[in-house]
C-alpha positions in Angstrom: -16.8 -9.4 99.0 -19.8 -7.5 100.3 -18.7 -4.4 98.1 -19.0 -6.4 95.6 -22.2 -7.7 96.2 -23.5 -3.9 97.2 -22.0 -2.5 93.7 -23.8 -5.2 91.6 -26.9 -4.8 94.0 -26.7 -1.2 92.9 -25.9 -2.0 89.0 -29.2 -3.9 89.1 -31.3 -1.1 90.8 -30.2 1.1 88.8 -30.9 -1.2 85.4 -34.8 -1.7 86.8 -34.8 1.8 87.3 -34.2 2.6 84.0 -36.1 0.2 82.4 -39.2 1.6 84.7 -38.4 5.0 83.3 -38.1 3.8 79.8 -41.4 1.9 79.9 -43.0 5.0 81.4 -42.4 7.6 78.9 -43.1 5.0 76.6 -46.2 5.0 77.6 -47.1 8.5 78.3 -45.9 9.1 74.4 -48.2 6.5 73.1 -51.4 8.2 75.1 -50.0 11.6 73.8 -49.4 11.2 70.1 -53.0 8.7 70.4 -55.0 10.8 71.9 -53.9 13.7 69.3 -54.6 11.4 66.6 -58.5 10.5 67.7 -58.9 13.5 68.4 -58.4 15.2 64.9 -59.7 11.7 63.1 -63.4 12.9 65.3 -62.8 16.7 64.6 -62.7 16.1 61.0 -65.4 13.4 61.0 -67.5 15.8 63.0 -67.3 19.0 62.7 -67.7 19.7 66.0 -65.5 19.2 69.5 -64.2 16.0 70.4 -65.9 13.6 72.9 -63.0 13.5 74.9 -63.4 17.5 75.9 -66.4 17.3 77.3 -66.6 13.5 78.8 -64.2 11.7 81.5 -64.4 8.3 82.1 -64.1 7.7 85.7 -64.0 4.2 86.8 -65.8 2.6 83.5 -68.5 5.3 84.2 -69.0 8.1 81.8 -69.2 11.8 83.4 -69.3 15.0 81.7 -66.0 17.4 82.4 -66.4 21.1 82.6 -67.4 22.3 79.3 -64.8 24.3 77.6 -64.4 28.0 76.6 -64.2 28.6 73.0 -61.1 30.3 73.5 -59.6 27.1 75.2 -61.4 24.7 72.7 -59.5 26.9 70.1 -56.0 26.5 71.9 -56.5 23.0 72.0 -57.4 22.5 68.1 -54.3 25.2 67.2 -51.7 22.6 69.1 -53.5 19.2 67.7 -52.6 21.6 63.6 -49.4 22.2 65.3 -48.7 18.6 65.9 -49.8 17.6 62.9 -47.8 20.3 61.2 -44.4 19.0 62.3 -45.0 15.3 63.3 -43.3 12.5 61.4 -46.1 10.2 62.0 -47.9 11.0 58.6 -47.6 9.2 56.1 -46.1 12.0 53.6 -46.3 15.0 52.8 -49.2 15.7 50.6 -51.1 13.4 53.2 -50.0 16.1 55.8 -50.9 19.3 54.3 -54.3 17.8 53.2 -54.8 17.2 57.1 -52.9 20.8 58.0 -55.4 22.2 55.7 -58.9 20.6 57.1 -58.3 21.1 60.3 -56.9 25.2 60.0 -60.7 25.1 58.0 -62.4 23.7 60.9 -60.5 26.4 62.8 -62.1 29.5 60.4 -65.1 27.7 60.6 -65.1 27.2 65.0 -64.3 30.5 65.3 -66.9 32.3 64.0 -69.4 29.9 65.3 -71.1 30.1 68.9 -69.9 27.3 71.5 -72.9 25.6 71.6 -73.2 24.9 68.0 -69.8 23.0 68.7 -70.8 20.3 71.2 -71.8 17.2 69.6 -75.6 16.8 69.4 -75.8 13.7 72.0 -73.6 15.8 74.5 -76.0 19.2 74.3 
C-alpha cells in the first residue's frame, strides 16, 4: 500500500514540476520575443537607442544603467534584424522585409554616427 501511495506521490511531484517548468519558459519567452518587439517598434519610431538600454527600473524607481558602447549598441540592434529576419511572429512577408529593411537602415545610419547623437534627447 505505501508504494503505492509513494509512486503516486511521486507521479504528482513530478506533474507540478513540469507544469512549473512549462509556465516558466513560458514566461521567459513572452519577456524575450516582447522586449525584442518594443524595442525595434522605439528604434524605428526614434531613431535613436531604446529606453530600455540605458534605464532599469529597480523597485518602481527609474535608474540609469551603464551607457552602452556603440559597438555593443550595434550587437544588440544586429540580433533584434536577426530576430526579425527569421521570426514567424510577422505578419508576412512583405511586412517582414519592410521591417528587415528599416532597421539594417537605422544600422548604416548608427554606425557612422557618434554615440552621443544616439541617446534619446531626455536621457543626454
Amino acid at each position: 500500500m505505501y508504494i503505492v501511495l509513494l509512486i503516486v506521490a511521486y507521479a504528482v511531484l513530478i506533474f507540478l514540476f513540469a507544469k512549473l517548468m512549462i509556465a516558466y519558459a513560458t514566461r521567459l519567452t513572452t519577456v524575450w520575443v516582447g522586449n525584442h518587439h518594443r524595442d525595434a517598434d522605439e528604434i524605428l519610431s526614434t531613431g535613436c537607442l531604446p529606453s530600455s538600454w540605458l534605464v532599469k527600473t529597480q523597485r518602481g524607481t527609474p535608474r540609469l544603467r551603464r551607457r552602452p558602447t556603440k559597438e555593443q549598441s550595434l550587437r544588440r540592434l544586429r540580433k533584434i534584424i536577426r530576430y526579425f529576419g527569421r521570426t514567424p511572429m510577422v505578419e508576412d512577408e512583405e511586412t517582414r522585409a519592410a521591417l528587415v529593411s528599416q532597421l539594417e537602415g537605422v544600422h548604416r545610419r548608427w554606425s557612422s554616427a557618434r554615440l552621443e547623437d544616439l541617446v534619446p534627447p531626455n536621457l543626454r
